[in-house]
Every structure is written in C-alpha cells, then in structure tokens.
N, C-alpha and C positions, 0 to 999 in steps of 0.2 A: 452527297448527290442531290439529297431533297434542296438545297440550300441552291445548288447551283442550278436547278430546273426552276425555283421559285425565281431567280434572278433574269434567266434566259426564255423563259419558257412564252415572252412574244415574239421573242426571235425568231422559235423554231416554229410558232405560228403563223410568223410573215412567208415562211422559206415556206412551209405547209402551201401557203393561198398561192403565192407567186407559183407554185409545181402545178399545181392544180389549174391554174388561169392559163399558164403555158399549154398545159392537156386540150384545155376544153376550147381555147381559142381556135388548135390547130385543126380539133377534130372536127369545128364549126367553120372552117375555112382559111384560114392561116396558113403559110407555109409551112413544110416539113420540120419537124426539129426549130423551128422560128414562131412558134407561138404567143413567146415575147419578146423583143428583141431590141434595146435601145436602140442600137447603132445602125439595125435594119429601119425599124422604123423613123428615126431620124433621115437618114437618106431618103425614104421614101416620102418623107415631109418637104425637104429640100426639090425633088424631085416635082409635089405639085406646085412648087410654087415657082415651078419652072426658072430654078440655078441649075439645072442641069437638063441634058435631052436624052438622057437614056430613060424610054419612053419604057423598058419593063419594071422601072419603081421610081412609081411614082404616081401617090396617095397621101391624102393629110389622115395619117395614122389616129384614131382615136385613144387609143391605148397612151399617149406620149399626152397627149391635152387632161385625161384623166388620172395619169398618176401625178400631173401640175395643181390639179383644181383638187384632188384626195389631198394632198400636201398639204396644201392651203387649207382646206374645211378643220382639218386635225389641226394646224396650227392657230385658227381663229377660237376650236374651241376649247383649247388646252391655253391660250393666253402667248402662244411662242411664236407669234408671225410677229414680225419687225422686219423695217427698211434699214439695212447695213450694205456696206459695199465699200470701194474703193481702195480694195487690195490688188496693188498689180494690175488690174484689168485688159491691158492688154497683153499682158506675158499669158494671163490666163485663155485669153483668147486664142492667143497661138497655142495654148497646151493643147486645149479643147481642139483645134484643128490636126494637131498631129494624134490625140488619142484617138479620133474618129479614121485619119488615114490609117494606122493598127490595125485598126478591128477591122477595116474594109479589104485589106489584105488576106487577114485572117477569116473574114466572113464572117463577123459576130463579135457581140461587148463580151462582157465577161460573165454579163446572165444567159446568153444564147449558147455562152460556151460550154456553163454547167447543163443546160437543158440538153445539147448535144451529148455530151457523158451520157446521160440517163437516156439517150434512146440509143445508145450502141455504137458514137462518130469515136474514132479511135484517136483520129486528125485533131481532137477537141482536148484529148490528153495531152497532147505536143502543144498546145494552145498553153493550156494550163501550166505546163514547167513552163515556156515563157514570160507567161505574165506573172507568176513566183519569181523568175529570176527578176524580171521588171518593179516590183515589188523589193525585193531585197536591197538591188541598186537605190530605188528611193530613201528607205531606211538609213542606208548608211549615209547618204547626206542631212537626213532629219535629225540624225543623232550628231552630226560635224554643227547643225544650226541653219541650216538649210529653212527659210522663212520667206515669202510673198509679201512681208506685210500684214501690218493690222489693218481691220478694218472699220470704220467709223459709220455709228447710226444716219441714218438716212431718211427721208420721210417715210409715211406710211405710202404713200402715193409711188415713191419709186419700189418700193418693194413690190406694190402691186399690178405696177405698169407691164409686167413681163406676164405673169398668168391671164391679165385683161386681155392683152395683147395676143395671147395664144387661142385662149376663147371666144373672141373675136373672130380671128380668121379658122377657125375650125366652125365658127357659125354655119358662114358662108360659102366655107365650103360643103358642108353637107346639105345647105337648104338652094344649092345653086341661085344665090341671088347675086353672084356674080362671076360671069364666065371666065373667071383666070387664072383658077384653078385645074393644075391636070390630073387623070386621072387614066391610069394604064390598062387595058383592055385586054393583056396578053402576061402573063412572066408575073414574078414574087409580089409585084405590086396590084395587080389583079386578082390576087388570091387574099380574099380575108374574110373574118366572120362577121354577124350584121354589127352593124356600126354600133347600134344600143350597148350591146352585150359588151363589147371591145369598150366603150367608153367605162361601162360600169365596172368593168374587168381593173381598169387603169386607178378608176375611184378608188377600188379596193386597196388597193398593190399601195399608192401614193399614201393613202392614208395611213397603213401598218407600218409602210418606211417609215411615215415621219416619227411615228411612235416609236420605232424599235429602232430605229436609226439602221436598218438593214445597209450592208454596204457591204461590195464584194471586197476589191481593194483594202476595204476596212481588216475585213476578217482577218489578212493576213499578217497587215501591218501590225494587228492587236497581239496578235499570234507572236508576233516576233519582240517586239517590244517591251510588252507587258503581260508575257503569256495568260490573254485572254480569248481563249478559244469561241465564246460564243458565237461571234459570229462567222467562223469558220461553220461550227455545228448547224448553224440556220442555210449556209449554200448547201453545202452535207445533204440535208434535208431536200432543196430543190434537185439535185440528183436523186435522191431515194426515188420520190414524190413519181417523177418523171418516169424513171426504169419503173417502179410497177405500174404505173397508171399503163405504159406503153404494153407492159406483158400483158393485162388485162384484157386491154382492150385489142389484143393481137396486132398493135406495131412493131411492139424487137421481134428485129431477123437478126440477132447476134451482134457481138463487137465487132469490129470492120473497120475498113481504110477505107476501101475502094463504096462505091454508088451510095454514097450519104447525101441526105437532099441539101443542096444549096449549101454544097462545102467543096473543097480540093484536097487533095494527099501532096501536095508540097510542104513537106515537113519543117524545111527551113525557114521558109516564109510563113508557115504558122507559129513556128516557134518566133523566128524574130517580131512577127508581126504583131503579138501580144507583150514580147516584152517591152517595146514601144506603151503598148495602153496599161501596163501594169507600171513603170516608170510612170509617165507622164499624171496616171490618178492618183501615183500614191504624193507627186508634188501637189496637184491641187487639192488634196485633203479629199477624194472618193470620186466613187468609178460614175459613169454615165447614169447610172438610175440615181444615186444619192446626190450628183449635180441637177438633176432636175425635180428632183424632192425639197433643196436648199431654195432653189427657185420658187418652188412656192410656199416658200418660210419669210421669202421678202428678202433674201439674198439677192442682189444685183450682180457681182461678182460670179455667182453661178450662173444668172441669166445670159449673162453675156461668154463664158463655158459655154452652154447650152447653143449659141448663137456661132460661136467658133465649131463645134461640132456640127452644123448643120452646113455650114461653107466648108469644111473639111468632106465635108460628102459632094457637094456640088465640087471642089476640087478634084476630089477623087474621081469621078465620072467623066469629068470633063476633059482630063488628061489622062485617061487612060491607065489610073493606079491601083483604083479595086479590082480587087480579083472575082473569077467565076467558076462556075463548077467546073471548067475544063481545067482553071488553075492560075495562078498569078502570072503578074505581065513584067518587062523587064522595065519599064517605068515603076511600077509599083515597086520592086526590090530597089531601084536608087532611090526612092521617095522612105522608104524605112531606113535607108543608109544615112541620108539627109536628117530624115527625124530623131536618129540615135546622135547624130553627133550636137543636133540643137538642143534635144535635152541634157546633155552633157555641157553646154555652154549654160543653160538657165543654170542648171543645176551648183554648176562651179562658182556662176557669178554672184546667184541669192546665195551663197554659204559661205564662202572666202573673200569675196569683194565686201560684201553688205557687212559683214562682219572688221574687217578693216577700216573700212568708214567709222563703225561705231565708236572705236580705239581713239579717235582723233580729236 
C-alpha cells in the first residue's frame, strides 16, 4: 500500500485541486455542478468568438487558456515541451469534433461528469456506464492495432504556435482592446467567477496534469489493460472532493434525476452520448483535459483536437444538436447515430486496413 501511495500519490493530489477548483469556482460564480468543465467551456469559447449565436454561452473561458499556459510552464521547467505533431491530423480533428458533439448531448466532458456524481446528478451515472462502455469499445481495437500514426518532432515554434495563439486572444479578450469578442449577459455563459481566480484555477489544474499525466479516459483504459488503477483512484478523488465539499458547504439536496443544474434525465441519450466521447478519447490517446494539457507540451496534433472540439461546439449550436436542461433534441440523437457509425469506420480502418498495408 505504502509503495502504491508513494507511486500515485500526485495523482490523487491532481484529482484533490481539480475537486477543490470545481467547488470554489462554482461557489465564486460558475455554473451549478460546472465549475470545471472542458467541453462547457470550450463551447463557451467558440461561442465568443462568435462560430455560433447562441448568445447564453458564450465567454473566452479562462480556465481553458490556464490549464494551456499551466501545461506549458510545467513542461518548460521539467525540460518536456517539444514541437511533435503530424499524426493523422485530420482524423483527429474529426475525433475532436465528434468527442465534443457527446458531451454536448450529454451536457459535459468526462470531468463535469465526475463533478456531477459528487454533487448528487444521478443522469451523470448513466453518463459514466456510457463512456465505460465507449472506453471498452476503444480498447478492443488498440489491442486488434488500432494506431493514428507516429508522430514526427516539429519546431519548437510550432509547438508553441497553439498556446501563443490562445493567449493572445484571451488577451484581448479580457483587456476589450478589441470588440469581437462575445460575451453573454444572460444563461451559463454569464455566470462565472472573477477572471483572475478562474485563470489561476486553470494554472493550477494544467500544471499537476502535465505532471501526473491526469487523464479521465486514461484511468479506465489503464484500468483495463494493464490493471493500473491510479488513475481511476485520482477521478475517485474528484468525486469524494466534490460530495463533501458540497455537504459542507450545504449544496447536496440528495442523489436525483429530476432539477440537476444544467443537465437532462434522457438516459439514452446520456448513456449514448458519452459512449461516443469515451470511444472517440480513448482513439486519440485522452479525454478533452489531457488534449489540451498535450497542447501545451508542444503537441500540434492535440492542438488541432483542441480546434476540432471547439467547431464541434459551434456545430453543435448551430444545428441544433446540444442538448438543454429540458432535454436532447432529435437532431442531436441522429448526430450520435452518425458519430457512432464514424468512429466505427476510423476505427476499422486504422486497425485492419493500416495493418494490411503494412503486410505488403
């Protein structure tokens, strides 16, 4: 036991900050149950940069700029930032756009999903066997050879082009030195804590991923593969964290379906909706936080993930596929019908084609 705390024990201190950041963000103004939220705040980035006009999210998220420049700070001073890239890039892109259509279905990544558990969304368990079972489907093509490609070193310059790039337009956005940035006055995008605290929040969170290599998707994949629990034990943790921080400070009203903030009780559609994002991360090697962790390692390949997932949210709005608290739409269910049979074509093709090619 000592052996396996001494080996894990940043883990279960990433899953610690990340409970804790969730808590304090929400209770500083964050939405409900959304105090950290990839795929929320992705959309709501998309959102000010106006690819889409649903005008209730829609904010250049600090939290997402800060867990990019954390990444990076950790990787400059541990010696692990490198420009790499040119695996697949646009298979990835498309992953990145169907992972983000999942969670928009579902209403959350796969950290929003464990944050939900701990404050009592029941809808968030129905989450979680789907992106298990999304999860497991991966697995069994990564054991058949299932591969994207290698990826080949790159300048320092293109590794750094994507976090410049982010911090740049989060400048601007927050110093309004240029008006074309939106900013929503009403609805989840309007609710957040002050900008400092959320950026500093993100610093944190980006920095302990990069070190602990936190990764939802990870956890399970480890889990099944190579029964390596740790980082199952570190999301564990962002549930604990969450339920008591919540009983403390007198948010749990109990486990529930029904009035969870900025969720639906369509169980189908939460269940398919994650196995979609639980498939699709476990093909790009991790879920929406450790893709934009890699991003600021100097990963371009993620970058451009990260870039697919933010048009996958301006698609998702714009056509009518996320879902809302009254509940998913019937565009949204064809759009997960579509995405399960596309990852099953990626899937088929990098593992049985790519693999025939090499025979030749």
């Amino acid at each position: 036991m000592k052996k396996w705390f001494r080996d894990n024990w940043l883990l279960l201190l990433t899953g610690l900050i990340v409970g804790l950041a969730a808590l304090i963000l929400a209770k500083l103004g964050n939405p409900g149950n959304m105090g950290f939220c990839i795929a929320c705040f992705e959309r709501d980035i998309a959102g000010a940069l106006g690819l889409h006009g649903a005008e209730a999210v829609q904010y250049f998220r600090p939290e997402i700029v800060g867990i990019v420049l954390g990444s990076l700070i950790a990787a400059l001073c541990f010696r692990e930032f490198k420009g790499k890239g040119g695996s697949s890039p646009f298979l990835r892109l498309i992953l990145g756009m169907l992972v983000m259509i999942g969670a928009l279905v579902f209403l959350g990544c796969p950290l929003r999903m464990v944050i939900r558990i701990g404050g009592g969304d029941l809808n968030a368990v129905v989450g979680l066997l789907g992106f298990i079972v999304g999860i497991l489907i991966g697995v069994v093509f990564l054991k058949k050879g299932f591969t994207l490609g290698r990826a080949y070193v790159q300048t320092g310059a293109e590794g750094a082009a994507f976090p410049a790039l982010l911090a740049l337009a989060f400048l601007l956005s927050a110093t309004g030195l240029v008006g074309l940035f939106r900013s929503s006055e009403t609805g989840p995008g309007s609710m957040r804590a002050p900008w400092l605290l959320a950026l500093a929040a993100g610093l944190a969170v980006g920095f302990l991923a990069q070190r602990s290599r936190f990764c939802m998707a990870g956890g399970i994949r480890n889990a099944v593969m190579f029964k390596d629990f740790g980082l199952v034990a570190a999301f564990g943790t962002v549930i604990v964290v969450v339920l008591l921080g919540n009983l403390i400070l007198g948010q749990f009203n109990g486990f529930a379906f029904e009035k969870q903030p900025v969720a639906h009780s369509d169980g189908l559609w939460n269940f398919l909706g994650m196995v979609v994002v639980g498939w699709g991360s476990t093909l790009l090697g991790g879920c929406p936080l450790r893709q934009l962790v890699l991003a600021g390692e100097g990963n371009s390949d993620s970058a451009v993930t990260v870039v697919g997932m933010i048009l996958g949210a301006a698609i998702s709005h714009n056509f009518k596929l996320a879902s809302s608290g009254e509940g998913s739409t019937p565009n949204g269910h064809n759009a997960v019908w579509a995405a399960l049979v596309i990852l099953l074509l990626i899937s088929v093709l990098c593992t049985f084609v790519k693999r025939k090619e090499g025979k030749k």
